[in-house]
Every structure is written in C-alpha cells, then in structure tokens.
Z-matrix of the N, CA and C atoms (Angstrom, degrees):
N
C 1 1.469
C 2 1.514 1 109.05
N 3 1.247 2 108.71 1 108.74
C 4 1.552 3 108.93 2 164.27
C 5 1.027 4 103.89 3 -83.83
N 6 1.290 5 172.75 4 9.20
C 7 1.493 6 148.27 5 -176.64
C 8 1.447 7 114.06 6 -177.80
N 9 1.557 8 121.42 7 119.41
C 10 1.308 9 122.64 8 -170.45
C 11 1.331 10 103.92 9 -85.26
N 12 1.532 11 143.37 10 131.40
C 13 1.844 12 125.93 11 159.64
C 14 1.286 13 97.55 12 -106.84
N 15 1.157 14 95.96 13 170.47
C 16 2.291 15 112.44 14 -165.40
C 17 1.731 16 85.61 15 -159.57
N 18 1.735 17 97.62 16 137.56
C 19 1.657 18 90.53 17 131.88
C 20 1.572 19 92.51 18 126.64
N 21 1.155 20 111.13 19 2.47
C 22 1.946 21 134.10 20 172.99
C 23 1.135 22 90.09 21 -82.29
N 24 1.414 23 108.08 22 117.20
C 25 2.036 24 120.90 23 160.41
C 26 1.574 25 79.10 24 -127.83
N 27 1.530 26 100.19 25 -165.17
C 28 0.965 27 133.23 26 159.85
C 29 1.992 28 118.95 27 -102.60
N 30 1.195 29 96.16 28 135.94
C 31 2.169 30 100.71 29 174.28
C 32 1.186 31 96.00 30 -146.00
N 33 1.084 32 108.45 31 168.41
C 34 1.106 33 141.16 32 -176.98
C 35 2.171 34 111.80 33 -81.36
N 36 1.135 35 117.79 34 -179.19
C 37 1.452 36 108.86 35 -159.57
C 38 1.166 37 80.77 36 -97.91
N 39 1.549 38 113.35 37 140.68
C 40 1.787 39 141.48 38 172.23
C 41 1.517 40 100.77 39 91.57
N 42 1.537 41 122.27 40 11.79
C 43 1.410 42 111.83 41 -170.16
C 44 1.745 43 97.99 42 -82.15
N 45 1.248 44 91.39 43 -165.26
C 46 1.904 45 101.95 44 -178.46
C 47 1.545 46 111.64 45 -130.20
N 48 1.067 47 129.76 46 164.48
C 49 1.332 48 119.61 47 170.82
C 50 1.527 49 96.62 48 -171.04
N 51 1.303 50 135.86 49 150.31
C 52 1.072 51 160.90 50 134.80
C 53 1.538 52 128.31 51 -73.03
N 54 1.610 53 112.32 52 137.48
C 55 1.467 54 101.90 53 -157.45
C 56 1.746 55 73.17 54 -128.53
N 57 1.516 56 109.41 55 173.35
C 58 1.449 57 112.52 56 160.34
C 59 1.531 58 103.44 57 -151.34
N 60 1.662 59 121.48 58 169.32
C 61 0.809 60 111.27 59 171.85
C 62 1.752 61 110.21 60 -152.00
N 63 1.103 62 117.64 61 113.35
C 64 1.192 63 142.30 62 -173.29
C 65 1.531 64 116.47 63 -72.95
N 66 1.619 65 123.58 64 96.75
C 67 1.083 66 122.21 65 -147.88
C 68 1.660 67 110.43 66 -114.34
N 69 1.218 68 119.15 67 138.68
C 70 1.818 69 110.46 68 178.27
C 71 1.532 70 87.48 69 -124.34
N 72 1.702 71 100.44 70 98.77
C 73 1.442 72 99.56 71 175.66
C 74 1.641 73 89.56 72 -149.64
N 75 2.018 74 94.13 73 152.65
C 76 1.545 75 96.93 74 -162.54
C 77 1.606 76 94.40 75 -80.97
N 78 1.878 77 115.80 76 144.26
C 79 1.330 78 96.95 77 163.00
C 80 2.081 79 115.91 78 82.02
N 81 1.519 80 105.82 79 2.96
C 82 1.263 81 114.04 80 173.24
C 83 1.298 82 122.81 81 -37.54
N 84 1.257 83 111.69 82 -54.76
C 85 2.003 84 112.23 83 -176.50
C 86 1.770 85 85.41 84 -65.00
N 87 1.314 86 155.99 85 9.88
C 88 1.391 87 121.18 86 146.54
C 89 1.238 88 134.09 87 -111.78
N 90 1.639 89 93.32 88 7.60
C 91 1.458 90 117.19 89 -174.83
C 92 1.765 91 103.09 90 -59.90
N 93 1.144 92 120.55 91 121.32
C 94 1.934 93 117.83 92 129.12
C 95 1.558 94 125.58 93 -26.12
N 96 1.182 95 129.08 94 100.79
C 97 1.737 96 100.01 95 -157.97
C 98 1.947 97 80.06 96 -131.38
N 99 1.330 98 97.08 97 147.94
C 100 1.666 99 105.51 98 168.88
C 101 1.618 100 107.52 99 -147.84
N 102 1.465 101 91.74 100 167.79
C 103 1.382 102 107.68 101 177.08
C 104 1.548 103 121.15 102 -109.76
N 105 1.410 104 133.45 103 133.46
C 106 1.519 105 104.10 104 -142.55
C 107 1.884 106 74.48 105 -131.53
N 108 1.502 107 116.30 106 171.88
C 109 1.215 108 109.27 107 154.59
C 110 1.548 109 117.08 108 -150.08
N 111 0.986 110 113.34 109 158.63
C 112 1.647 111 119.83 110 -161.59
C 113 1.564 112 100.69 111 -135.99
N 114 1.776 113 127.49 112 119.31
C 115 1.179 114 163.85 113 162.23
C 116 1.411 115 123.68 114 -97.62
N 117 1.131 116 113.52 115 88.03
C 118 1.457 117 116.21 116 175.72
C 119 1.636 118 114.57 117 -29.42
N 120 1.520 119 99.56 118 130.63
C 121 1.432 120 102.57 119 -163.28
C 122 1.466 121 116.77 120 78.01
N 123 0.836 122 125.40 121 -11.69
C 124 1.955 123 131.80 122 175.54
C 125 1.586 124 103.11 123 -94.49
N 126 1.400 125 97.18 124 159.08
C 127 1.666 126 83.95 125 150.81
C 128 1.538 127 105.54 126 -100.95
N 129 1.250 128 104.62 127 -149.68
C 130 1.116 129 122.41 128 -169.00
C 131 1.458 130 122.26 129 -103.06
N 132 1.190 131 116.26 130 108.40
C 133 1.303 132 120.00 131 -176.41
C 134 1.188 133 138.30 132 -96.35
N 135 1.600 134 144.08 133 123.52
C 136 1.338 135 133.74 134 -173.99
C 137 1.464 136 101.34 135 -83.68
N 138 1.457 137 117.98 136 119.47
C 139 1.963 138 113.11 137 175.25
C 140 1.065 139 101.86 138 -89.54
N 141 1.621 140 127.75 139 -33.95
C 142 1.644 141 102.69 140 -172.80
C 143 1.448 142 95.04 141 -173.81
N 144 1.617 143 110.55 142 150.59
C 145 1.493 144 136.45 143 -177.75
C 146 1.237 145 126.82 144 -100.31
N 147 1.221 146 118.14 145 172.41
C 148 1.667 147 99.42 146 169.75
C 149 1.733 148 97.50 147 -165.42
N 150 1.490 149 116.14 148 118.91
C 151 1.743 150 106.09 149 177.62
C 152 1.370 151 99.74 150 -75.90
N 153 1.366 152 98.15 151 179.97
C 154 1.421 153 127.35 152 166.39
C 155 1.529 154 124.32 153 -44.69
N 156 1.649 155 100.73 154 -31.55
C 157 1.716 156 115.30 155 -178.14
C 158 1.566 157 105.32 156 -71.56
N 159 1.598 158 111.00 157 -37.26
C 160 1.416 159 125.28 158 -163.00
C 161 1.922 160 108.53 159 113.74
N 162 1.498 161 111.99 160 -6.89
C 163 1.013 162 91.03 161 -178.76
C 164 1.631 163 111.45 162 -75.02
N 165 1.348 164 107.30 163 -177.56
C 166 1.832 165 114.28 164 -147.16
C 167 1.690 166 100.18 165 -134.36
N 168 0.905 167 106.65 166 140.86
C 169 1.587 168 115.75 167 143.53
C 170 1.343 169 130.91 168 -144.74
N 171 1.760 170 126.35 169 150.88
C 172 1.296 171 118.93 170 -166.83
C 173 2.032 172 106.88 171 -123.24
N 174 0.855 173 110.80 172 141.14
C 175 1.639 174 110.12 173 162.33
C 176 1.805 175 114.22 174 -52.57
N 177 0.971 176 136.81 175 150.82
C 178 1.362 177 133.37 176 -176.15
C 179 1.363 178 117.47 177 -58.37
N 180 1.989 179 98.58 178 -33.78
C 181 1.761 180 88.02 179 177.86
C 182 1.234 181 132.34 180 -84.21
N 183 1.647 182 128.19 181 12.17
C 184 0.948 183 129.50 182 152.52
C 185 1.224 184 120.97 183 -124.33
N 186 0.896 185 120.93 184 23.69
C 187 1.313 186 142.35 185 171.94
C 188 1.848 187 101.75 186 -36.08
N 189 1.239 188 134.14 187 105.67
C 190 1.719 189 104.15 188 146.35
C 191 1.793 190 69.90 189 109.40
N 192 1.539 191 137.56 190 -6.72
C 193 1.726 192 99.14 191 173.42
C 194 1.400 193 100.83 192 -147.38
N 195 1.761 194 117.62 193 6.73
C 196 1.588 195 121.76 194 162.69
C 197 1.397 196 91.47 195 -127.81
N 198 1.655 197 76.08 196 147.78
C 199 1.830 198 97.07 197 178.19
C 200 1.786 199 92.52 198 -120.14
N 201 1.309 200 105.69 199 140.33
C 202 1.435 201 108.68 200 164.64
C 203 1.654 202 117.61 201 -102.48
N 204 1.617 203 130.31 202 152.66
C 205 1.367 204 107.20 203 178.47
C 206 1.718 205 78.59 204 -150.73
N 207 1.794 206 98.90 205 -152.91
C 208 1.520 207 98.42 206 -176.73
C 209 1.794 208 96.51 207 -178.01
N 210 0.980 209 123.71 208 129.46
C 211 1.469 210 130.72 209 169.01
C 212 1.691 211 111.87 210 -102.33
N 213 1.576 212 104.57 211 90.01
C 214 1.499 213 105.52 212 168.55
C 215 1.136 214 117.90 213 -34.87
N 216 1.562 215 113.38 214 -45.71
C 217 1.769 216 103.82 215 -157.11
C 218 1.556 217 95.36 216 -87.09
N 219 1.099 218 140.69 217 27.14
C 220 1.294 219 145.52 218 159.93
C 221 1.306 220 116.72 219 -122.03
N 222 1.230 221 134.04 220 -7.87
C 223 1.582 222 141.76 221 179.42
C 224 1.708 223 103.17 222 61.04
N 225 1.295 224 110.85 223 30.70
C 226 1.220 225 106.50 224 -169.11
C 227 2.023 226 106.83 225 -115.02
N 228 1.201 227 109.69 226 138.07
C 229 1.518 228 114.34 227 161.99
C 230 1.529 229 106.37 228 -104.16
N 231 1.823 230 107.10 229 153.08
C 232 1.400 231 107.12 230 171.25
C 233 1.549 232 114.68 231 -125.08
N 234 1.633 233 113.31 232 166.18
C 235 1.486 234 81.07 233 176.85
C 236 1.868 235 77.06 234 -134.16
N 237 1.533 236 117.45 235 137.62
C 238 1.029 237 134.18 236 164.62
C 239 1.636 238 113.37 237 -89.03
N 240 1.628 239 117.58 238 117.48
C 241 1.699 240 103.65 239 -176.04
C 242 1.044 241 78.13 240 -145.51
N 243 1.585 242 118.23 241 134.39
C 244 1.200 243 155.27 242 -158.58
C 245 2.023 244 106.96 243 -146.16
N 246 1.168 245 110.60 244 143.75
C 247 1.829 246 127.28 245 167.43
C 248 2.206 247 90.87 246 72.88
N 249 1.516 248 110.22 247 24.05
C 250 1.765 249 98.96 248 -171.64
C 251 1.725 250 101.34 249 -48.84
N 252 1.705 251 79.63 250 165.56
C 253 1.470 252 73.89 251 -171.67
C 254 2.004 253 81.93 252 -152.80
N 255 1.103 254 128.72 253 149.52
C 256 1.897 255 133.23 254 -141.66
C 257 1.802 256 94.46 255 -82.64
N 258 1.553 257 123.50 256 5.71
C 259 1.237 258 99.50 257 140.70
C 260 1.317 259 143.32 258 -108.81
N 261 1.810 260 100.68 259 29.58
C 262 1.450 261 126.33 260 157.11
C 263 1.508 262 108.84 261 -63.70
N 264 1.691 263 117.67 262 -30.09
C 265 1.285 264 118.12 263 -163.09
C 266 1.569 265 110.84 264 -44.96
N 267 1.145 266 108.43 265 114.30
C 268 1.826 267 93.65 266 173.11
C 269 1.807 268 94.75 267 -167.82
N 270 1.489 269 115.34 268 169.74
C 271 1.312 270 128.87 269 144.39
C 272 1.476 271 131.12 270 -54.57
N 273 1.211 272 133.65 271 75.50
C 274 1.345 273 134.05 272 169.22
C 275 1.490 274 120.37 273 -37.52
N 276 1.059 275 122.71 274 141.19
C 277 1.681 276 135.16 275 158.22
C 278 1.835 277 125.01 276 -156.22
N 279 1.178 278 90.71 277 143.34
C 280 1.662 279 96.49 278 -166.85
C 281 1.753 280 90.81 279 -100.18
N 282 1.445 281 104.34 280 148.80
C 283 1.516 282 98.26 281 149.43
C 284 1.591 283 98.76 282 156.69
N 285 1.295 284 120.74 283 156.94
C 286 1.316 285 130.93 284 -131.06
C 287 1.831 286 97.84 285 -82.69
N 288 1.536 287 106.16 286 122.78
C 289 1.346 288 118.47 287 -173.32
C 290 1.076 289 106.08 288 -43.75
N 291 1.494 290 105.28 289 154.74
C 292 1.686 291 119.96 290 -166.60
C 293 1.831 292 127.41 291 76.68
N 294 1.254 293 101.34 292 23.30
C 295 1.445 294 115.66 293 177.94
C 296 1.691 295 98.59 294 -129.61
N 297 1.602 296 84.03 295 117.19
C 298 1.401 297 107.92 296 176.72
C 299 1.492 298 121.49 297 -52.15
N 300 1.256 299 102.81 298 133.67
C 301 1.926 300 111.48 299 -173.26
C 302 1.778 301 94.29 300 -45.20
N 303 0.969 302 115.85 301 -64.12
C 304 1.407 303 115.89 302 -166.04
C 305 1.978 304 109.68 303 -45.07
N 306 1.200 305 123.55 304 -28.92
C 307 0.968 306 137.85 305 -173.95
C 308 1.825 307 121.30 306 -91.14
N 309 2.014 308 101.92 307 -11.46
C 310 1.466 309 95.46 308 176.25
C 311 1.433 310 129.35 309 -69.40
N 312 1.649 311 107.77 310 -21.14
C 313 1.012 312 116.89 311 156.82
C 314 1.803 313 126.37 312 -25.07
N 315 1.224 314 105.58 313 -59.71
C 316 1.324 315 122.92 314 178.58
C 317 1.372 316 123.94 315 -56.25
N 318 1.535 317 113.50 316 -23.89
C 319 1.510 318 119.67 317 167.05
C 320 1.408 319 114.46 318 -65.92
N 321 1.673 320 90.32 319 -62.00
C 322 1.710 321 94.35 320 -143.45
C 323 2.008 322 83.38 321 -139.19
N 324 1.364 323 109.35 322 161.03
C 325 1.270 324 119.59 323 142.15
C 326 1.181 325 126.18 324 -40.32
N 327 1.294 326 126.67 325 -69.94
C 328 1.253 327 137.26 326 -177.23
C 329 1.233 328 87.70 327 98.86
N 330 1.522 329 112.06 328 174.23
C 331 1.551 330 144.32 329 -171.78
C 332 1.330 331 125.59 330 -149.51
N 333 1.688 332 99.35 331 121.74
C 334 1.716 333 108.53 332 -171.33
C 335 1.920 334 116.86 333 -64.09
N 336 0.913 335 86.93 334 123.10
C 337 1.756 336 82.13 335 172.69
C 338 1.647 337 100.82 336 -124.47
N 339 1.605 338 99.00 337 132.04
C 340 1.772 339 98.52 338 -170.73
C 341 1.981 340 87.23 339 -122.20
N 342 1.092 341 100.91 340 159.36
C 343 1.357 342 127.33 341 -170.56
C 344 1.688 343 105.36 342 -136.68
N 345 1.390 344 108.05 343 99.72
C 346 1.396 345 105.02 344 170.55
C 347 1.415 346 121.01 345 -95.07
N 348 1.317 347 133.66 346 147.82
C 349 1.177 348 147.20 347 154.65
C 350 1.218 349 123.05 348 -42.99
C-alpha cells in the first residue's frame, strides 16, 4: 500500500467533505499526485492534480467547488469538495498521475463518498 485515503461518508446534496490522502512514496514533494474517482458503470476519472510547486488542475465537472492542495512535510494530499451534488457519488483514490485506473487499486483502498438526493 502506497497511500492511505479517509474522509468518504455519506451527505446529503450541497454538503462538503474533505478527503486526505496519506502517502509512503519515495521523493513525494516531486511527485505529480492526483485524485481519481471511479462510479460503477463510469469509467474512471482523474478530477484534479496538483505539482510539486502547488500548481493545480481540475476536470470541468468539478471545476469551481473542489480545491486540491498537499502538505509536503506531511506526505499528505487533500481534496476539498464543497456544493456535492450525487454525481460526485463514486470511490475516491489519490495517487501519482499516470497510473492506470485499473492499477489504483494497488495503491490505496480508496474511499466511498455517497451523495444523496
């Protein structure tokens, strides 16, 4: 296991939640690191990145209500998602861009986040 995530409950639609992800990776502050999510019946989607500098990027559908960040001296990434809405519903996983959906498994668990109506 490279990377523990926490922080998937279930809320209600417009709720907030914070995810984190606790990483044992060699060389982290230069890692590419993202947060990807997987919905039965979906594929698998990367929502958002974050380099080494802190700069960011997001997928369009959350564009504007998760913020991604990352505390080197903690080896930790976060994912801030704010206004969810139940086609957030999915399995979360963090882990360093360019690792195939089929393969997030192999990091981390991942973490359920449900979005009710």
């Amino acid at each position: 296991v490279l990377v523990v995530e926490s922080g998937g409950v279930s809320v209600a639609t417009g709720g907030s939640l914070r995810l984190s992800c606790s990483a044992s990776v060699f060389r982290f502050d230069e890692t590419l690191m993202g947060w990807f999510r997987q919905a039965p019946g979906n594929e698998c989607e990367l929502v958002s990145r974050i380099r080494s500098d802190s700069s960011t990027h997001y997928a369009d559908s959350v564009k504007g209500r998760f913020t991604i960040s990352r505390d080197n001296s903690k080896n930790t990434v976060y994912l801030q998602m704010t206004s969810l809405k139940p086609d957030d519903t999915a399995v979360y996983h963090c882990a360093a861009v360019g690792v195939e959906c089929r393969a997030l498994s192999n990091w981390g668990q991942g973490t359920q986040v449900t979005v009710s109506s």
